[in-house]
ZATITOR-18055 format. One record per residue: residue number from 1; residue in one letter; x, y, z of N, C-alpha, C in turn. Coordinates in Angstrom, 3 decimals. Each point is the difference from the previous one (the first is absolute). Example, Ala and Ser with C-alpha at 12.3 -4.5 7.8 and 13.67 -1.06 7.14 Angstrom:
<1; A; <13.190; -5.690; 7.800>; <-0.890; 1.190; 0.000>; <0.900; 1.200; 0.000>>
<2; S; <-0.350; 1.050; -0.720>; <0.820; 1.190; 0.060>; <-0.770; 1.090; 0.730>>
This chain:
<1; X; <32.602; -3.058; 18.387>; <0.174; 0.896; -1.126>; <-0.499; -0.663; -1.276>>
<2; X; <-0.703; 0.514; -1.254>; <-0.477; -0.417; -0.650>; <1.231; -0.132; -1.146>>
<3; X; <0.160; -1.110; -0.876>; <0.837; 0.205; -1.246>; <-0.272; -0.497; -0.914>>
<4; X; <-0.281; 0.678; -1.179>; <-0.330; -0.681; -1.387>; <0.706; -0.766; -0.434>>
<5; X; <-0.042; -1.397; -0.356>; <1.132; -0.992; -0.456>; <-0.711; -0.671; -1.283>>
<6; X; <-0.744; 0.595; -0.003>; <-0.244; -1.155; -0.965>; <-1.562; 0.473; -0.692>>
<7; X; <0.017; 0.058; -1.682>; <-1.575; 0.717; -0.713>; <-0.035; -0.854; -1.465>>
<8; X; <-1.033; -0.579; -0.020>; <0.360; -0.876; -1.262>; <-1.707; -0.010; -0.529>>
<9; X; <-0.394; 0.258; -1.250>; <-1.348; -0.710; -0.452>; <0.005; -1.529; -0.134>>
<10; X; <-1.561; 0.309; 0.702>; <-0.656; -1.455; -0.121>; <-1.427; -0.126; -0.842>>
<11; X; <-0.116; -1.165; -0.341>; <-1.436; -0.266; -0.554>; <-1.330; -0.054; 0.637>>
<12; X; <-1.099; 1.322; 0.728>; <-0.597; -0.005; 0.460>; <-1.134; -1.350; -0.295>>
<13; X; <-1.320; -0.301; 0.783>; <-1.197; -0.355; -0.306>; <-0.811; 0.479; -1.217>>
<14; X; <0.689; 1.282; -0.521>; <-0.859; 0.469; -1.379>; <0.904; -0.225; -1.370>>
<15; X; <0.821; -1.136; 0.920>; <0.964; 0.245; -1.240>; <1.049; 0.906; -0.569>>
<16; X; <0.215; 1.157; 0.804>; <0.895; 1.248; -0.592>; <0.401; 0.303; 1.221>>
<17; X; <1.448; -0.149; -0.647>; <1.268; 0.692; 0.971>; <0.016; 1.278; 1.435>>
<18; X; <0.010; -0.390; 0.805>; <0.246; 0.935; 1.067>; <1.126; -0.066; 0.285>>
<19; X; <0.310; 1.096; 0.784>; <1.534; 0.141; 0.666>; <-0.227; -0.523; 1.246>>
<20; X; <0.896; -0.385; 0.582>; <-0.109; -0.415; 1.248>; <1.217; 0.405; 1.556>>
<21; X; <0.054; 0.806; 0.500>; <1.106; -0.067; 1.022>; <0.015; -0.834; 0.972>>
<22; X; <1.136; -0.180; 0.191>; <0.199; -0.943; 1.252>; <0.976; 0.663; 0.772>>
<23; X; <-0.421; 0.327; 1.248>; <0.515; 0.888; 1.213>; <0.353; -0.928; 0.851>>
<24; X; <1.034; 0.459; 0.643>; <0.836; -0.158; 1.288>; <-0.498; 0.678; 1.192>>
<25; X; <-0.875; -0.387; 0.658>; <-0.376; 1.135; 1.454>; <-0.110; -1.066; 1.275>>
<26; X; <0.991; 0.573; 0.264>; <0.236; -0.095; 1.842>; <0.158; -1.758; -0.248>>
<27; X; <0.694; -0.564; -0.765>; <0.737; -1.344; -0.119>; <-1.182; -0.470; -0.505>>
<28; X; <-1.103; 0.446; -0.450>; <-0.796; -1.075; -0.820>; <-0.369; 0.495; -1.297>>
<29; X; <-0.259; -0.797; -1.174>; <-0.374; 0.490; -1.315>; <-1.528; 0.063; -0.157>>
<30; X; <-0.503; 1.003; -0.814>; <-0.982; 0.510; -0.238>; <-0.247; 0.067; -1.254>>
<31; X; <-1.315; -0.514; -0.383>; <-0.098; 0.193; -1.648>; <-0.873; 1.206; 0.075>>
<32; X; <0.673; 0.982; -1.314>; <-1.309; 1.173; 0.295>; <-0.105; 0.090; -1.629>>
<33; X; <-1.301; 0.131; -0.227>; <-0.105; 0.057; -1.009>; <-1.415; 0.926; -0.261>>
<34; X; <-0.503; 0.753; 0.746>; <-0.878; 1.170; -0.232>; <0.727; 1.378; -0.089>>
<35; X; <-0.741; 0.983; -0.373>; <0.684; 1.871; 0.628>; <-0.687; 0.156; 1.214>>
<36; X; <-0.700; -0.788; 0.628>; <-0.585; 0.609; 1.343>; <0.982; -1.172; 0.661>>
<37; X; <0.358; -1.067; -0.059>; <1.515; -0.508; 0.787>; <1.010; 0.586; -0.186>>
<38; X; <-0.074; 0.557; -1.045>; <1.746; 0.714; 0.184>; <-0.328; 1.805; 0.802>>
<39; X; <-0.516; 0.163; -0.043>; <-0.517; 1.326; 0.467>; <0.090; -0.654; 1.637>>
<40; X; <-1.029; -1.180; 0.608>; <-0.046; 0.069; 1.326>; <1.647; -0.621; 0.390>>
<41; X; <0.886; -0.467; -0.397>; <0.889; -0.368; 0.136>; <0.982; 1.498; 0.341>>
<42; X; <-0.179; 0.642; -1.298>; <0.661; 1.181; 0.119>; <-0.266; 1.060; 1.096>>
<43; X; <-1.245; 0.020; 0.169>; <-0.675; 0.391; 1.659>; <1.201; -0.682; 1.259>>
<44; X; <-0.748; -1.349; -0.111>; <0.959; -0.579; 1.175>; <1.198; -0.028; 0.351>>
<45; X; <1.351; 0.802; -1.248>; <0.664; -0.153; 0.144>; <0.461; 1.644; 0.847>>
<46; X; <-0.549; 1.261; -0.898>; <0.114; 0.992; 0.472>; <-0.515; 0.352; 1.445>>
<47; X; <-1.170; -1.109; 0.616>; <-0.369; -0.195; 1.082>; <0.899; -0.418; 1.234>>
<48; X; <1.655; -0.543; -0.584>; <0.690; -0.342; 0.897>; <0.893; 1.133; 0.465>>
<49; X; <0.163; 0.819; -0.825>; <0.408; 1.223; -0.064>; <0.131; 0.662; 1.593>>
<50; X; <1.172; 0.681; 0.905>; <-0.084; 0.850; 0.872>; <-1.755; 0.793; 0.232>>
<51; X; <-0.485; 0.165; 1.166>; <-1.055; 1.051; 0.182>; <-0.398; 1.134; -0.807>>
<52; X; <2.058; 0.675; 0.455>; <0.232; 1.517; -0.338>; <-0.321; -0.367; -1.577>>
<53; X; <0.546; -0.604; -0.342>; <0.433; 0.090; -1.678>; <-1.811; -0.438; -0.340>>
<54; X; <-0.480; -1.100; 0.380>; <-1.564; -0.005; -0.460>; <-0.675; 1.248; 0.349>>
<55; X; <-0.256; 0.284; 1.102>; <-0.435; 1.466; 0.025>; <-0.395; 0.817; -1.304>>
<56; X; <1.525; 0.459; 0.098>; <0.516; 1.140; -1.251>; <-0.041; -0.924; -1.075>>
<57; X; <-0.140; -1.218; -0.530>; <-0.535; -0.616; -1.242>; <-1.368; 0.364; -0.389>>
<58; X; <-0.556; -0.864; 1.091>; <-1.636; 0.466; 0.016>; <-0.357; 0.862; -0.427>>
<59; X; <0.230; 1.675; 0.682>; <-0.401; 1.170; 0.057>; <-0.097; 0.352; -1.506>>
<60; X; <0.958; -0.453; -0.940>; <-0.142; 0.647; -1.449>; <-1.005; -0.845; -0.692>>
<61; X; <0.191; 0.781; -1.558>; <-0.795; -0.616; -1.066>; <0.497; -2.063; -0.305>>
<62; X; <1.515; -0.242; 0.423>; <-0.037; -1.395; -0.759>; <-0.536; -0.549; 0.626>>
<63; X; <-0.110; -0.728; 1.194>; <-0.996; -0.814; 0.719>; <-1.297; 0.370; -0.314>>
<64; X; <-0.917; 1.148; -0.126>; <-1.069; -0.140; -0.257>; <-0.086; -0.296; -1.539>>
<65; X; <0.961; -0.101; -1.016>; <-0.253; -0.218; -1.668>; <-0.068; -1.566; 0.516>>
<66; X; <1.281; -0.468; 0.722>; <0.103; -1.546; 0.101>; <-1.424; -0.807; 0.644>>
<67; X; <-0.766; 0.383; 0.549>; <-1.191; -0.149; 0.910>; <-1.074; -0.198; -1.187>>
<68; X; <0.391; 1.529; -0.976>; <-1.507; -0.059; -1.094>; <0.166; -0.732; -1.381>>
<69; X; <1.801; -0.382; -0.405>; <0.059; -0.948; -0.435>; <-0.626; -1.622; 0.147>>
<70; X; <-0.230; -0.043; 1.080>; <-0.489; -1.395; 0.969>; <-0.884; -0.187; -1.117>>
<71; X; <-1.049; 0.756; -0.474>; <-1.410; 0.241; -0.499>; <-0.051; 0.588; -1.285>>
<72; X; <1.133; 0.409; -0.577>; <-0.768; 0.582; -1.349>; <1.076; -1.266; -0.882>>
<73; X; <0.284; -1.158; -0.060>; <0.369; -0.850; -0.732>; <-0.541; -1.110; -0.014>>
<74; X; <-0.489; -1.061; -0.864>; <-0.244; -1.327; -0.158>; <0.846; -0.614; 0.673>>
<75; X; <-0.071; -1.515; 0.101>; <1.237; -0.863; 0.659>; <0.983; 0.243; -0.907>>
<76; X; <0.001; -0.353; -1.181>; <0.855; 0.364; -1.123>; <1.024; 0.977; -0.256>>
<77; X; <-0.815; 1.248; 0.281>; <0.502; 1.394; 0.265>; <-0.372; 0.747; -1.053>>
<78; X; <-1.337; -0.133; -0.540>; <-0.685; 0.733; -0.615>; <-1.059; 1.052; 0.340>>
<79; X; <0.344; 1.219; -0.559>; <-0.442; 1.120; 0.779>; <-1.224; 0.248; -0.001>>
<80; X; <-0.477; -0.007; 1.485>; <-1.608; 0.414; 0.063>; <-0.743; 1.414; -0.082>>
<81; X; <0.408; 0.362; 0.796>; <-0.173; 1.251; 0.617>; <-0.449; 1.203; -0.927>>
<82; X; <-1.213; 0.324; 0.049>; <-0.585; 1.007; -1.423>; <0.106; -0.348; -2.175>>
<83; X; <0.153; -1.396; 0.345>; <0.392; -0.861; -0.766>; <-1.693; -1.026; -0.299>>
<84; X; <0.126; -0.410; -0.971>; <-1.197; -0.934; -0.426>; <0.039; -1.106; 0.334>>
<85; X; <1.147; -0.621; -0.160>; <0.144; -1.188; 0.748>; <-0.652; 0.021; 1.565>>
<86; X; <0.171; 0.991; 0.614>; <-0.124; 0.026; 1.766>; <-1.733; -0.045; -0.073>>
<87; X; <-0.618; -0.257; -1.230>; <-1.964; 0.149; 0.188>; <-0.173; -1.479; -0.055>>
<88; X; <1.467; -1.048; 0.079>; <-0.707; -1.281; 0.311>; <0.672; -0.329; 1.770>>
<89; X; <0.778; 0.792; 0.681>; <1.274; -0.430; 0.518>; <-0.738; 0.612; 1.443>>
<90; X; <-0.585; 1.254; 0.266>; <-0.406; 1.011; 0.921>; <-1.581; -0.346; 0.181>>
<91; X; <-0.405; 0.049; 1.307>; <-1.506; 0.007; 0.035>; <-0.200; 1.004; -0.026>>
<92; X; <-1.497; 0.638; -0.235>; <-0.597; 1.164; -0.342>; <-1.394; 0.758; 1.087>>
<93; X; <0.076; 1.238; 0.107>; <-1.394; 0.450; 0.523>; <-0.468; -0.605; -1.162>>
<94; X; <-1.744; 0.359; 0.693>; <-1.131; -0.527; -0.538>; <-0.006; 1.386; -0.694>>
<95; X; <0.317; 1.205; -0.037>; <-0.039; 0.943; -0.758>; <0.725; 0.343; -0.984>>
<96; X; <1.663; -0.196; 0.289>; <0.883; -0.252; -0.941>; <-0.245; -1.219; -0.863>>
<97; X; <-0.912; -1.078; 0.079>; <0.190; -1.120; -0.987>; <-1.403; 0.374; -1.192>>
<98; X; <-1.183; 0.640; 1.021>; <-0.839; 0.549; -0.995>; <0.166; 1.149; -1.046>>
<99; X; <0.961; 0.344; 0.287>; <0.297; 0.999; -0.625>; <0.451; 0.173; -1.366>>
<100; X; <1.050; -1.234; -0.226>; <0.456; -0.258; -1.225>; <1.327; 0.773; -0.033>>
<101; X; <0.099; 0.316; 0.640>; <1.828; 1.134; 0.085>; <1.016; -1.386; 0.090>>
<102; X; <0.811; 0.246; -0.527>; <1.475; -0.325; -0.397>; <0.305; -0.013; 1.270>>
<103; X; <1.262; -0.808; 0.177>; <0.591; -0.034; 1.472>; <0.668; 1.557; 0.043>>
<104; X; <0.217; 0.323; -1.077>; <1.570; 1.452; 0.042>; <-1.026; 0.955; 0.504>>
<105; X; <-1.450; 0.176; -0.184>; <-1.037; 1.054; 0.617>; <-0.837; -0.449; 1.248>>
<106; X; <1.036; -0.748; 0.622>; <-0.457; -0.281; 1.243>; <1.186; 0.106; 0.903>>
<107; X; <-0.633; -0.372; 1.666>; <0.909; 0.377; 0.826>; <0.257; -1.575; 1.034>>
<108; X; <1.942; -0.275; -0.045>; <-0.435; -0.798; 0.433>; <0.078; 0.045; 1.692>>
<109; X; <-0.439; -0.745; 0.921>; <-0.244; 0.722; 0.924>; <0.703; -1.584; 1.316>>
<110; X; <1.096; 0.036; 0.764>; <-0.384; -0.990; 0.807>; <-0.545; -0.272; 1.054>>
<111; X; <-0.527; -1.191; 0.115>; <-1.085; 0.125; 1.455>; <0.964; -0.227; 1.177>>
<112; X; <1.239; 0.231; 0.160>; <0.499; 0.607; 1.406>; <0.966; 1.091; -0.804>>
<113; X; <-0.017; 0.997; 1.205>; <0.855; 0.891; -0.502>; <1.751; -0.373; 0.056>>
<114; X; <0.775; 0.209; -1.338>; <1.242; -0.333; 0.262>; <0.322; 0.162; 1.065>>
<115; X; <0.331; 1.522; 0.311>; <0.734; 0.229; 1.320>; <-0.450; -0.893; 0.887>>
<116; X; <-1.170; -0.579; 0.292>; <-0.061; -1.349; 0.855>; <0.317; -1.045; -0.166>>
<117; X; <0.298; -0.492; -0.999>; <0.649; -0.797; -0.679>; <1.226; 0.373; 0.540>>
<118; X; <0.825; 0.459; -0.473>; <1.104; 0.400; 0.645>; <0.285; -0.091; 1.050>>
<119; X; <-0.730; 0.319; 1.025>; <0.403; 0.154; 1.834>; <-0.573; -1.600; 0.237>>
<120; X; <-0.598; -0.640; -0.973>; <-0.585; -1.601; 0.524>; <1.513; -0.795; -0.472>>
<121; X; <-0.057; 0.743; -0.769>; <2.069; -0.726; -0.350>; <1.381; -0.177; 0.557>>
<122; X; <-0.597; 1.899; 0.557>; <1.744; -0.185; 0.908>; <-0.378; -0.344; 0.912>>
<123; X; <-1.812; -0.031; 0.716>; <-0.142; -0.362; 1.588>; <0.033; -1.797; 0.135>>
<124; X; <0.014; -0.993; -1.250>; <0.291; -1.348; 0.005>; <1.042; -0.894; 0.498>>
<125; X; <0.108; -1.019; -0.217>; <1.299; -0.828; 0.213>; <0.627; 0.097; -0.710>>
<126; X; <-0.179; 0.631; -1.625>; <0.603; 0.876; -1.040>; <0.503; -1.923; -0.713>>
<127; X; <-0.671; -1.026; 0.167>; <0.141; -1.295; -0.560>; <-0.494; -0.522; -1.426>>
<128; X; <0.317; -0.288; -0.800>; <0.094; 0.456; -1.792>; <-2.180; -0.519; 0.423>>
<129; X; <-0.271; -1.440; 0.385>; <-1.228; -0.224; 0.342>; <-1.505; 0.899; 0.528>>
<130; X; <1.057; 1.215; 1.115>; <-0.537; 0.995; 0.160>; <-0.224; 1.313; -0.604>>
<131; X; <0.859; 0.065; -0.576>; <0.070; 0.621; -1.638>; <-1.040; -0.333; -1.018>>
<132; X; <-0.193; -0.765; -0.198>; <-0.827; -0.656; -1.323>; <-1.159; 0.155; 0.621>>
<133; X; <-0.555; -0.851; 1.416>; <-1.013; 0.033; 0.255>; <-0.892; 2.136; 0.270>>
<134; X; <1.316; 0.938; 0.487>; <-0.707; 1.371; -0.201>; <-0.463; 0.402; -1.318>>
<135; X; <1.335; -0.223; -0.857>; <0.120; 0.524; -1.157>; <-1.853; -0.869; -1.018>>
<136; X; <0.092; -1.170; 0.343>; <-1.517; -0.829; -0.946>; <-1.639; 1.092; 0.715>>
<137; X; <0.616; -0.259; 1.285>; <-1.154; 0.645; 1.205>; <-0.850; 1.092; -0.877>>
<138; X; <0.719; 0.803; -0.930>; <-0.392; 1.256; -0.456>; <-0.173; -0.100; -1.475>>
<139; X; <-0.595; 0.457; -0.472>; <-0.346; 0.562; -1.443>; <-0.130; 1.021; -0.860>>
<140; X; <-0.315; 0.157; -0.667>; <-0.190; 1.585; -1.031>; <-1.531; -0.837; -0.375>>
<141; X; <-0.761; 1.390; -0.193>; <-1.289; -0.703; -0.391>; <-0.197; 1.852; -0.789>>
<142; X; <-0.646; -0.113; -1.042>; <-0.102; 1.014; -0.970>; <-1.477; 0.984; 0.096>>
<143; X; <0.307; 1.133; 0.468>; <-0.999; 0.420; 0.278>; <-0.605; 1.557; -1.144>>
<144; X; <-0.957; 0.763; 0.294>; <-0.123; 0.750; -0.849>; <0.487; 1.502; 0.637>>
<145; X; <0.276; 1.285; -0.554>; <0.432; 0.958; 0.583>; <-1.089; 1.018; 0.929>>
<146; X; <-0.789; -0.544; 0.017>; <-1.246; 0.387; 1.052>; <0.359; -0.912; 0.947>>
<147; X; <0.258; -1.321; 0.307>; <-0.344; -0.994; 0.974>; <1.985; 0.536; 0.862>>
<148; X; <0.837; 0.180; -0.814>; <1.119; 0.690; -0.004>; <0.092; 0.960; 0.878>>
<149; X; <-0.639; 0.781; -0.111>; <-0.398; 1.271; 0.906>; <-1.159; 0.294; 0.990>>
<150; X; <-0.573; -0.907; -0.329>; <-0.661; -1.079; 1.384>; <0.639; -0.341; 0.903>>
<151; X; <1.011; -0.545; -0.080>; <0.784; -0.920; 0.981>; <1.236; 1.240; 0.037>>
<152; X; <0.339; 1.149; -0.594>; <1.306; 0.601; 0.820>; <-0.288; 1.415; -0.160>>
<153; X; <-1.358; 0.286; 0.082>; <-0.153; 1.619; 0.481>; <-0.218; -0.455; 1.150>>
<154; X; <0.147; 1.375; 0.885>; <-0.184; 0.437; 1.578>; <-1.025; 0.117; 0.157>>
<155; X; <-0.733; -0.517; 0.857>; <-1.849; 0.277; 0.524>; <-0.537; 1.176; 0.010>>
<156; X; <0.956; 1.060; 0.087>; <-0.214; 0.923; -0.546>; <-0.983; 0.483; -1.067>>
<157; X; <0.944; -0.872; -1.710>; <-0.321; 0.393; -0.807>; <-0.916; -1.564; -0.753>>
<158; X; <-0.912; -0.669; 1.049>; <-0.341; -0.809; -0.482>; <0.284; -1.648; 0.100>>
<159; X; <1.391; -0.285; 0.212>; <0.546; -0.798; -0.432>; <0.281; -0.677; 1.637>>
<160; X; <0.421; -1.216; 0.007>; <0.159; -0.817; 1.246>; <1.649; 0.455; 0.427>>
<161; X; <0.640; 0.558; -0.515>; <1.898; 0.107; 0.850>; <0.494; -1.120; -0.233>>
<162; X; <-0.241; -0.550; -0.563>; <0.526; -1.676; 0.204>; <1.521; -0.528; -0.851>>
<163; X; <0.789; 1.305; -0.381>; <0.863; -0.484; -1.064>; <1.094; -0.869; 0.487>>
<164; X; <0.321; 0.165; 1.442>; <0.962; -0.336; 0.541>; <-0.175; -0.831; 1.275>>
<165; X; <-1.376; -0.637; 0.204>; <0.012; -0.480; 1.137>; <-1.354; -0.894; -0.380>>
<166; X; <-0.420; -0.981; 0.766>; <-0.765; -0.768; 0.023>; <-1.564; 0.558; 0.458>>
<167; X; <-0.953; -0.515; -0.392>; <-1.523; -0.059; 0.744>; <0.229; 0.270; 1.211>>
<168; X; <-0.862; 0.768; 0.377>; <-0.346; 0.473; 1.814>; <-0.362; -1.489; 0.658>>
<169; X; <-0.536; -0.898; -0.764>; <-0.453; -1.290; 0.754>; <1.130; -1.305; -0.615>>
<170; X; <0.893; 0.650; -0.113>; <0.760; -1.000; -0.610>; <0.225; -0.870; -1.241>>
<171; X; <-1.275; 0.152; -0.776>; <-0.031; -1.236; -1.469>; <0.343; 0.922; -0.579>>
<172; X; <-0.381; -0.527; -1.311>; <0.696; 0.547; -1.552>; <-0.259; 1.515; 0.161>>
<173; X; <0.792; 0.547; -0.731>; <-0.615; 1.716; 0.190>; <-0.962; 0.002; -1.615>>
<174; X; <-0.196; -0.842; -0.677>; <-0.519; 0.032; -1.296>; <-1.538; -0.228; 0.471>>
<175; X; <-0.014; -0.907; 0.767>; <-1.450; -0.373; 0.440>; <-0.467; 0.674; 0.818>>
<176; X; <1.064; 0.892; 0.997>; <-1.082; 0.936; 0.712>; <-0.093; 1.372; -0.627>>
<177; X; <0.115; 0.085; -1.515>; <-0.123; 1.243; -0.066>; <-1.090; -0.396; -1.532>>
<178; X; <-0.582; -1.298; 0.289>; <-0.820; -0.409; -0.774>; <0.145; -0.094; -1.764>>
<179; X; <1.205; -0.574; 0.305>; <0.510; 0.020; -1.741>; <0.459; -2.049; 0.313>>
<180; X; <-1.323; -0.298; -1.064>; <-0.015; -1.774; 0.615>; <0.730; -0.788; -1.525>>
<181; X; <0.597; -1.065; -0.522>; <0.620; -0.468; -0.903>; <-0.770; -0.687; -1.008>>
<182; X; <0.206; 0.245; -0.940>; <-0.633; -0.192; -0.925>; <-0.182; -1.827; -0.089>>
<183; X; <-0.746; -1.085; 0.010>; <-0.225; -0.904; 0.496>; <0.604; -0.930; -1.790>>
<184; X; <0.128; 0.680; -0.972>; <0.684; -0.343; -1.484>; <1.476; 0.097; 0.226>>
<185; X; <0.264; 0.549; 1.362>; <1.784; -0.254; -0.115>; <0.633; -0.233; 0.942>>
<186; X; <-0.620; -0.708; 0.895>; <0.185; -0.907; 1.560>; <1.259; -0.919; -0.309>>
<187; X; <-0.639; -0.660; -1.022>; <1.359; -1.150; -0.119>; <1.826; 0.742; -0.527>>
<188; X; <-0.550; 1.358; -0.806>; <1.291; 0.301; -0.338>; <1.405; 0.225; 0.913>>
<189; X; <0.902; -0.426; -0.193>; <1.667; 0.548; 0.665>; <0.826; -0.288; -0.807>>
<190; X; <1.005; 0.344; 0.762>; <1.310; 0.119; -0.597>; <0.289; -1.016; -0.968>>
């Protein structure tokens, strides 16, 4: 069981104060000191959770906010997500970065679909390690509202189906629907 005992600032490497928790999980202490550690922590814990009760967790809106939280904050917990800050934080299409649009007139898009994300979560050893390593696995990468509807109209109307499921051949669904990353924001993350 996880227990907060203990949160105190310290003097980072830049010189300025961070907070710091120190957790109790499963008899060993943990320093966490990102929002994507306390988020996968908070995963792992609801992960211990009964079936029935994950199930019917899953199925609603909080697990998927808790999932897209993963991604729209700095380590810090500064907000990315349609935000200016997120045009140093998010990689970019090669169309969305030529473009000159603001992150808030773009779409952000991740290269696995949550809901897979999700079923790669509850189908795990549900182990805080295995946690972190799904939750990093994935990204938001910022795309434009053409490349948007590229990737989640029905073949139908153009578009690859792809909102909820992976590439027919398995890789990125970004690359097989020919939307490639802008090579000016490779290095960016969280």
């Amino acid at each position: 069981m996880m227990d907060f005992f203990k949160c105190h600032a310290r003097l980072n490497k830049s010189r300025s104060y961070e907070w710091v928790h120190f957790l109790r999980l499963e008899s060993k202490v943990e320093i966490v000191a990102t929002h994507q550690q306390h988020i996968a922590l908070v995963i792992t814990q609801i992960l211990t959770l009964p079936d029935d009760t994950l199930t019917a967790f899953s199925r609603g809106n909080p697990f998927d906010k808790l999932l897209r939280s993963y991604d729209e904050f700095t380590a810090d917990g500064k907000g990315l997500y349609r935000k200016k800050l997120g045009s140093s934080h998010y990689k970019y299409s090669k169309s969305a970065y030529s473009s000159g649009l603001y992150p808030k007139m773009l779409f952000g898009e991740h290269r696995i679909p949550l809901s897979l994300i999700s079923r790669q979560l509850m189908n795990s050893d549900r182990k805080l390690s295995t946690v972190e390593f799904i939750l990093c696995s994935n990204e938001v990468v910022l795309i434009t509202k053409e490349e948007d509807r590229k990737i989640n109209a029905s073949e139908a109307n153009g578009g690859f189906a792809l909102k909820s499921k992976m590439a027919p051949n398995g890789g990125c669904r970004l690359a097989y629907c020919g939307i490639e990353i802008a090579p000016e924001t490779l290095f960016n993350h969280l």
